[in-house]
GUSEKE-306567 format. One record per residue (C-alpha): residue in three letters; x, y, z. Coordinates in pm, whole numbers, padded with zeros to 5 digits, always signed. Last residue first. Layout:
BEGIN
ALAXYZ/...
END
This chain:
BEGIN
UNK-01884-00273-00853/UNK-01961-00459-01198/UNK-01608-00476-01353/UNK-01478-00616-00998/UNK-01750-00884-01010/UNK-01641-00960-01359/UNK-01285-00954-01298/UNK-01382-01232-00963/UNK-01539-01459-01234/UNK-01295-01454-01484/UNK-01009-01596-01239/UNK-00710-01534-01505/UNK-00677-01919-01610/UNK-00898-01950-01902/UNK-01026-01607-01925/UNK-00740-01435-01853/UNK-00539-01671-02090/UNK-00761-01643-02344/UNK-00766-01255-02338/UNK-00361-01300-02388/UNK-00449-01518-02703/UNK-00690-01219-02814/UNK-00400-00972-02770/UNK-00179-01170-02948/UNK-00437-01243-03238/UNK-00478-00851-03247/UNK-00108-00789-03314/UNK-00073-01040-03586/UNK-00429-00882-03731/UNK-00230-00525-03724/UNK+00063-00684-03885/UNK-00133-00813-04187/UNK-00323-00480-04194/UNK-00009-00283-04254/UNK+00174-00011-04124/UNK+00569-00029-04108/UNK+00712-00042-03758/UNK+00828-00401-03789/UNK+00796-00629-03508/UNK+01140-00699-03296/UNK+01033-00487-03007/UNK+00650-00684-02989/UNK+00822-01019-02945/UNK+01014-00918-02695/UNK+00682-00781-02535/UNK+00527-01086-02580/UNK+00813-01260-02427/UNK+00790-01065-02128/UNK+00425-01072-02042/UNK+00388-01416-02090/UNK+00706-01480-01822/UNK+00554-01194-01578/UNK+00225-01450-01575/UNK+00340-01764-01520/UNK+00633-01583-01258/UNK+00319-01452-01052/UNK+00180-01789-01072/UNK+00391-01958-00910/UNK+00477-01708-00672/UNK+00129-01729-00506/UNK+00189-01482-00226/UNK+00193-01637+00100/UNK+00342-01414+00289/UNK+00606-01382+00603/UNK+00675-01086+00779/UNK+01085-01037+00834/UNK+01199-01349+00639/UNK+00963-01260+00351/UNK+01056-00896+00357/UNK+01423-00951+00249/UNK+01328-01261-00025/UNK+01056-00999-00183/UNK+01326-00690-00189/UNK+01550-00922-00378/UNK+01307-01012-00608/UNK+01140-00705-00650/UNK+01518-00538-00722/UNK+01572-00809-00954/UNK+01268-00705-01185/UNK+01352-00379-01115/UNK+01669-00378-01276/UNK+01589-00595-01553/UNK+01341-00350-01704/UNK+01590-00005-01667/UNK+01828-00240-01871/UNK+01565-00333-02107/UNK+01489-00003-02160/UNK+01830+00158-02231/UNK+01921-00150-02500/UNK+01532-00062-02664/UNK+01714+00266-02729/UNK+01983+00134-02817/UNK+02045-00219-02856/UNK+02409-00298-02903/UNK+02552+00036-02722/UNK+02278+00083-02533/UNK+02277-00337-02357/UNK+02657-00381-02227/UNK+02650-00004-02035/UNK+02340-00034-01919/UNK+02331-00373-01813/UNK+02658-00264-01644/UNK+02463+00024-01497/UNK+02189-00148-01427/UNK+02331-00426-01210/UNK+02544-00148-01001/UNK+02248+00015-00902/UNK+02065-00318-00798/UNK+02282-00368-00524/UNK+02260+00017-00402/UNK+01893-00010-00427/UNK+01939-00365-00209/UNK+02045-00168+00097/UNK+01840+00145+00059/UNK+01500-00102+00068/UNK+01647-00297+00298/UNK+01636+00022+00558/UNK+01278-00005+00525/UNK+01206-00195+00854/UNK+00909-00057+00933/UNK+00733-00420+01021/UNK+00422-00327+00811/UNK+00608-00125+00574/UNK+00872-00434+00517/UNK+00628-00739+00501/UNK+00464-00519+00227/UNK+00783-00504+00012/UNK+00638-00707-00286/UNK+00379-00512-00328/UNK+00606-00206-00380/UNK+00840-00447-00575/UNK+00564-00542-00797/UNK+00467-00205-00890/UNK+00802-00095-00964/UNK+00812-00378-01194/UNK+00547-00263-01392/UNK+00707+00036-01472/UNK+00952-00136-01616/UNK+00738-00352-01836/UNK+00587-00043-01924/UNK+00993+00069-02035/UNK+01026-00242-02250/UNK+00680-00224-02403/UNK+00796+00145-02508/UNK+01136+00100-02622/UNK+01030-00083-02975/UNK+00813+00264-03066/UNK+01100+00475-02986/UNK+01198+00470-03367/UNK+00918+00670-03450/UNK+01005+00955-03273/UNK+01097+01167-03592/UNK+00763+01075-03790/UNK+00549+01329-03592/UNK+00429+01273-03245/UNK+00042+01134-03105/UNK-00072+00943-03370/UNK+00189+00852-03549/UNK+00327+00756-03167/UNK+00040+00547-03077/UNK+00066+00322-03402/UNK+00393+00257-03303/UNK+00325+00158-02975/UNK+00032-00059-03044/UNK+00219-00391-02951/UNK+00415-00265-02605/UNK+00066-00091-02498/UNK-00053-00419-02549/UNK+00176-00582-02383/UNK+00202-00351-02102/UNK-00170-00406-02040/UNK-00200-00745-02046/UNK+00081-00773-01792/UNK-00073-00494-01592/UNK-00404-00744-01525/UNK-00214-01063-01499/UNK+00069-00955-01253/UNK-00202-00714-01061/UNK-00430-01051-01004/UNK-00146-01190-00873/UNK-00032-00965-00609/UNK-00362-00867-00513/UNK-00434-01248-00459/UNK-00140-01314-00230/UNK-00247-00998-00029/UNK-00576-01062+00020/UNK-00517-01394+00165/UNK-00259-01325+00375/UNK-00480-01045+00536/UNK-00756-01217+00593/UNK-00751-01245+00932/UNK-00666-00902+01037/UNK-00359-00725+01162/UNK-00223-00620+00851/UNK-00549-00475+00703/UNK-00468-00112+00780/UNK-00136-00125+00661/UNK-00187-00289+00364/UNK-00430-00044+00259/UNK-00199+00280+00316/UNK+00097+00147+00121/UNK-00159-00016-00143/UNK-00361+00296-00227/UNK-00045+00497-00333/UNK+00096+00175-00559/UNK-00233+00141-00674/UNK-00209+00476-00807/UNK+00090+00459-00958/UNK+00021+00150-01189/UNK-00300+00289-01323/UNK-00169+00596-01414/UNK+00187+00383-01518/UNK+00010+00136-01769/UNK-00117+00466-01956/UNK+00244+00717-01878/UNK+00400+00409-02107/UNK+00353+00645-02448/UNK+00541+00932-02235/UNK+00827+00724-02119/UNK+00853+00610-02498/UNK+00844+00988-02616/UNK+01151+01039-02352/UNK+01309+00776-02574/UNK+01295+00995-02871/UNK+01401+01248-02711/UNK+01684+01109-02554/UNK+01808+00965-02924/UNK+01844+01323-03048/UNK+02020+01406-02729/UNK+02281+01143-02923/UNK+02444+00783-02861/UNK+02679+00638-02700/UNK+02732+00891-02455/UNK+02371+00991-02470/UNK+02225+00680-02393/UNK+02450+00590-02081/UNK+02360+00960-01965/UNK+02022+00867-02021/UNK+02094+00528-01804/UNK+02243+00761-01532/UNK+01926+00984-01533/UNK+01699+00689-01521/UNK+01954+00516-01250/UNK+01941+00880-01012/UNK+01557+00910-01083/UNK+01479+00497-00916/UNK+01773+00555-00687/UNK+01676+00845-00536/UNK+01326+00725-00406/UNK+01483+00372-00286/UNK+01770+00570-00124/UNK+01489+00809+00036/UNK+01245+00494+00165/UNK+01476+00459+00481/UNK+01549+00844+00512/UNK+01182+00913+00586/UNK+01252+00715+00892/UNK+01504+00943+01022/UNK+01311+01212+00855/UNK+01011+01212+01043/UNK+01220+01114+01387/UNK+01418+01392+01360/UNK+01085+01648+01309/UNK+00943+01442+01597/UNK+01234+01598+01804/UNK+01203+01960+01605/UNK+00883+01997+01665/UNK+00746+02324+01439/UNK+00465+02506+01545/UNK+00122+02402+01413/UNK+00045+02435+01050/UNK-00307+02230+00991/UNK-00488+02662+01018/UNK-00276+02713+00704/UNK-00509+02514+00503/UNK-00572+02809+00244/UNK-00296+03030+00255/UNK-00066+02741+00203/UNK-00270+02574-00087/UNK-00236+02905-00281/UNK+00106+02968-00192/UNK+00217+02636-00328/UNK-00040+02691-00635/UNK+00103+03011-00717/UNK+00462+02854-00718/UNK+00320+02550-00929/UNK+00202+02743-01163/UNK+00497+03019-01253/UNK+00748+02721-01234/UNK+00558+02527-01494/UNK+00551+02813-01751/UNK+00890+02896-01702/UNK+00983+02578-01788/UNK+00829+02528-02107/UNK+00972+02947-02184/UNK+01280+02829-02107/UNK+01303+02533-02410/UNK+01072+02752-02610/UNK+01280+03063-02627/UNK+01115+03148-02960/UNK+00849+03254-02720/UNK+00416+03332-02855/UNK+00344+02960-02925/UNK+00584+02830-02619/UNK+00393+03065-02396/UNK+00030+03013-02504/UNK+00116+02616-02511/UNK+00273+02620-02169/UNK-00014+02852-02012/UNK-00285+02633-02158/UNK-00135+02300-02019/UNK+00005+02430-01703/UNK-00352+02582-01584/UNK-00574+02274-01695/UNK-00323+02031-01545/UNK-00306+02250-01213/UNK-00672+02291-01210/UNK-00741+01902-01273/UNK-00498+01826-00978/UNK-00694+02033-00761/UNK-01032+01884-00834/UNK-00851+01522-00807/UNK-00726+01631-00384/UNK-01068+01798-00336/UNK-01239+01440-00426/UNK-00987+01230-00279/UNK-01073+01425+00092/UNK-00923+01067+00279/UNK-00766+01302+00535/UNK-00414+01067+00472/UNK-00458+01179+00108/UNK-00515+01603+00147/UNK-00197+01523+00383/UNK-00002+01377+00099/UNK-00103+01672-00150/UNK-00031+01942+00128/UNK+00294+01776+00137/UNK+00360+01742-00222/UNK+00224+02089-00308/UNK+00498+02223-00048/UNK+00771+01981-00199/UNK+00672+02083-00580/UNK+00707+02492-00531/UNK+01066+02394-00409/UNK+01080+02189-00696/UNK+01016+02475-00951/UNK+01399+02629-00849/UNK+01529+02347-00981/UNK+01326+02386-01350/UNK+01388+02790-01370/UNK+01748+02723-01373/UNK+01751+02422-01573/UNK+01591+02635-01825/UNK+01784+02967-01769/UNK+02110+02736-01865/UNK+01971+02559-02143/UNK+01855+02889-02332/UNK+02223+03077-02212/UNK+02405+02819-02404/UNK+02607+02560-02221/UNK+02538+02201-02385/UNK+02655+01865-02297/UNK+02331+01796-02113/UNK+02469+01642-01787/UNK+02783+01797-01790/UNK+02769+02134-01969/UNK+02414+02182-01817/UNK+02558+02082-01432/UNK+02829+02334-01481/UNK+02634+02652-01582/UNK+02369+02517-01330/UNK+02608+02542-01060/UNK+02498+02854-00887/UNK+02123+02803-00972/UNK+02151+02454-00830/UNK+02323+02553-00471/UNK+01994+02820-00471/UNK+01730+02546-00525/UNK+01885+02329-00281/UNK+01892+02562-00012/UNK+01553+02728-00107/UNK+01409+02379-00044/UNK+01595+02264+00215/UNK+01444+02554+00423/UNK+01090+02542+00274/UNK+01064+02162+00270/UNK+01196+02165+00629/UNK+00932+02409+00727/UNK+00639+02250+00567/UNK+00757+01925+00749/UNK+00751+02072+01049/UNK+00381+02226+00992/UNK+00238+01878+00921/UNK+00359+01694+01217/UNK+00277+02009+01480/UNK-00071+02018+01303/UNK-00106+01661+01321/UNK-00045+01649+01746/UNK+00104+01298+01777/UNK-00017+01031+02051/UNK-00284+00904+01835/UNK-00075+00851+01557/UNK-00307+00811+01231/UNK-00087+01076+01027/UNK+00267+00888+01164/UNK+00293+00584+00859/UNK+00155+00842+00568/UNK+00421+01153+00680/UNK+00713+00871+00685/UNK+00561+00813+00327/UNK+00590+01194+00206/UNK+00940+01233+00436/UNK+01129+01109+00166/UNK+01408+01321+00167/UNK+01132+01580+00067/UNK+01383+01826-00081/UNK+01636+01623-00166/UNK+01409+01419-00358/UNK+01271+01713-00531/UNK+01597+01771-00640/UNK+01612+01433-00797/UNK+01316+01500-00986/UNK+01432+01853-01101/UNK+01763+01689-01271/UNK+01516+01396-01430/UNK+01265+01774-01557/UNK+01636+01901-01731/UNK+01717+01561-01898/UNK+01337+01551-02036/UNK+01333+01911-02177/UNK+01681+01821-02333/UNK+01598+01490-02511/UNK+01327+01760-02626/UNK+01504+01952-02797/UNK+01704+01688-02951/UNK+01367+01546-03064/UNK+01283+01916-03219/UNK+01043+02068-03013/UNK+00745+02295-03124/UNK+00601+01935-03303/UNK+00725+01698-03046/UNK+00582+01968-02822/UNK+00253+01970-02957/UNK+00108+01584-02965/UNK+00310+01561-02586/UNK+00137+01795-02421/UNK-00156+01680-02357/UNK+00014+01346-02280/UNK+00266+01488-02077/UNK+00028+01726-01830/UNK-00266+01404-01865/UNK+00025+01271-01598/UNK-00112+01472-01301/UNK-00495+01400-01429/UNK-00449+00999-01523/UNK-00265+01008-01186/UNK-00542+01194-00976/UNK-00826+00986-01128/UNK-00619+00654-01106/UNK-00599+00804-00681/UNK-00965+00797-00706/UNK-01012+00453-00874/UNK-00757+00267-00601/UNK-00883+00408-00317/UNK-01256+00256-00465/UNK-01135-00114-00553/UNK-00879-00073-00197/UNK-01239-00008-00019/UNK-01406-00247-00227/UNK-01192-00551-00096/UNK-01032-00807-00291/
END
């Protein structure tokens, strides 16, 4: 495994752990400010933003990553149409929410008071902040300047994280007032970065500007799908169950945000990585063993993660979230997925032919729905994540039999399916625990996570985890 990927990969973990460190900071004060059907609302309103955000990018970030290194396309020209679209869809998107954002909070959140309302309000109209930051984000990553990109995800953490707390401390309107705070940031920082690199805004191309998000629009159904299934398998939650329940699980999401730092920025490093080696001679072979090695390694993360959840959360929440401790393996399993389906799809980013990615989202849709649907009821919380689980999993095989016939690998699928099958019955085993605290149960946990260092030791390629350890 190369360095470069080794040292991609650290930088972008730096930006993640910052960008998520937002939740996690957060998260010890808010489920104490927030009451868990408060904040089954906060995390309903920040899915609707996520989707917006979609719209507003229509996935032009990795059509942006395959045309940066094009010799025969001006950059400023590239980079200044896309700011334009952003703006322009932006505002249109943002303004079509604020109209219907009486309607979407009686349907989505089953609540219409004027504190819900001005909330979603203020969080739709924060994603047209988020497209600009995205694209000045993605270009600050193409330019390889990791450095600036972490020091300005540290000021935005730093910035959200005091002026949230001060606001929601002093506001008894702490559902808006979260929000608010967010919107306020990320606006300033939009201009900010605008002002600043304006001199990469060339004048828009509206040809090249088709062809941006004509292939932006093959990764777009993948992007959607992943916040429109989270939102529908809320909505799944909430139907059977209660906002109270939401919050709870939103706790979960935030427990797994330590598999998915690590998880999301190999994803970013990979896309740009496998690119690059694609046309050399060892790129079979450092593909199959990325692949694997990332089963093992995230594998005995999630179940860890999935073991010491409810320790983490009576350390982190109060004694209301508890019961989201058996989700929270689940959901990093999840997570985990997503990771192998990026891999996975490598054959179809090299050859650009992402449209399978849109086809088999709309396959795997209807899978977690009916999981969904059969699992919450019965299950729950832990119902919700083992639908969201199951999803991916067959969306990475799917996507992995499409690529494979279009740019063959030779990924070591033995192995991969050695390692995802430890990984899932330990967390299985991990959801059924009890969530009482004793030391009996803590040495239970410990021997699992010493018979998973066994396995990495005995049949986890030691050797080449050292050498990575020591560069």
């Amino acid at each position: 495994m190369s360095r470069r990927l080794l040292k991609d990969t650290a930088l972008y973990a730096l930006t993640g752990v910052a960008t998520k460190m937002i939740g996690a900071l957060l998260l010890p004060l808010i489920t104490r400010l927030l009451s868990p059907e408060l904040y089954g609302s906060v995390d309903l309103i920040s899915l609707v933003g996520l989707f917006a955000i979609e719209l507003v990018t229509l996935g032009s970030d990795f059509a942006l990553a395959l045309y940066f290194h094009e010799a025969t396309i001006e950059r400023r020209r590239l980079v200044g149409s896309l700011w334009v679209a952003r703006l322009l869809l932006g505002l249109f998107i943002a303004w079509i929410g604020h109209l219907l954002a009486p309607y979407l909070a009686l349907q989505l959140l089953q609540r219409s008071d004027a504190q819900t309302i001005l909330a979603l309000r203020l969080g739709l109209w924060g994603q047209l902040a988020n497209g600009i930051i995205s694209l000045w984000f993605t270009t600050l990553r193409q330019e390889s300047k990791a450095l600036r990109l972490f020091g300005l995800t540290v000021l935005r953490v730093a910035v959200t994280a005091l002026l949230t707390i001060g606001w929601m401390l002093q506001s008894s309107q702490r559902l808006s007032a979260y929000f608010g705070a967010m919107l306020v940031v990320d606006s300033l920082l939009a201009l900010g970065l605008t002002l600043q690199m304006r001199g990469q805004l060339g004048w828009p191309d509206w040809r090249l500007l088709r062809t941006l998000l004509g292939k932006g629009l093959g990764f777009l159904p993948r992007s959607i799908y992943f916040v429109a299934m989270t939102l529908i398998n809320r909505q799944i939650l909430l139907h059977f169950g209660s906002l109270e329940q939401i919050g709870q699980y939103a706790a979960a999401t935030k427990i797994s945000f330590i598999v998915w730092i690590v998880i999301s920025a190999a994803n970013q490093a990979w896309l740009p990585y496998s690119l690059s080696i694609a046309n050399t001679p060892n790129a079979n072979a450092n593909y199959r063993q990325y692949l694997t090695s990332y089963t093992m390694l995230m594998g005995a993360a999630t179940t860890g993660l999935g073991l010491f959840a409810p320790e983490l959360l009576r350390l982190l929440t109060t004694g209301d979230y508890l019961p989201a401790a058996p989700a929270v393996g689940w959901y990093a399993l999840n997570l985990m997925a997503i990771g192998l389906l990026t891999v996975a799809a490598t054959g179809l980013t090299i050859t650009k032919t992402t449209t399978v990615l849109g086809q088999t989202s709309l396959l795997t849709a209807l899978l977690n729905v009916g999981l969904a649907i059969v699992l919450v009821p019965w299950l729950g919380l832990v119902g919700a994540a083992i639908a969201a689980a199951g999803d991916q999993l067959i969306a990475a095989w799917l996507v992995y039999r499409a690529a494979q016939k279009r740019y063959p690998i030779d990924f070591d699928v033995k192995a991969v399916l050695g390692w995802l099958g430890l990984t899932m019955a330990c967390v299985a085993l991990a959801s059924w625990l009890p969530l009482s605290l004793s030391w009996p149960l803590i040495g239970l946990k410990l021997a699992i996570v010493g018979l998973w260092l066994g396995c990495l030791w005995r049949w986890g390629q030691p050797k080449m985890l050292l050498n990575l350890l020591r560069r």
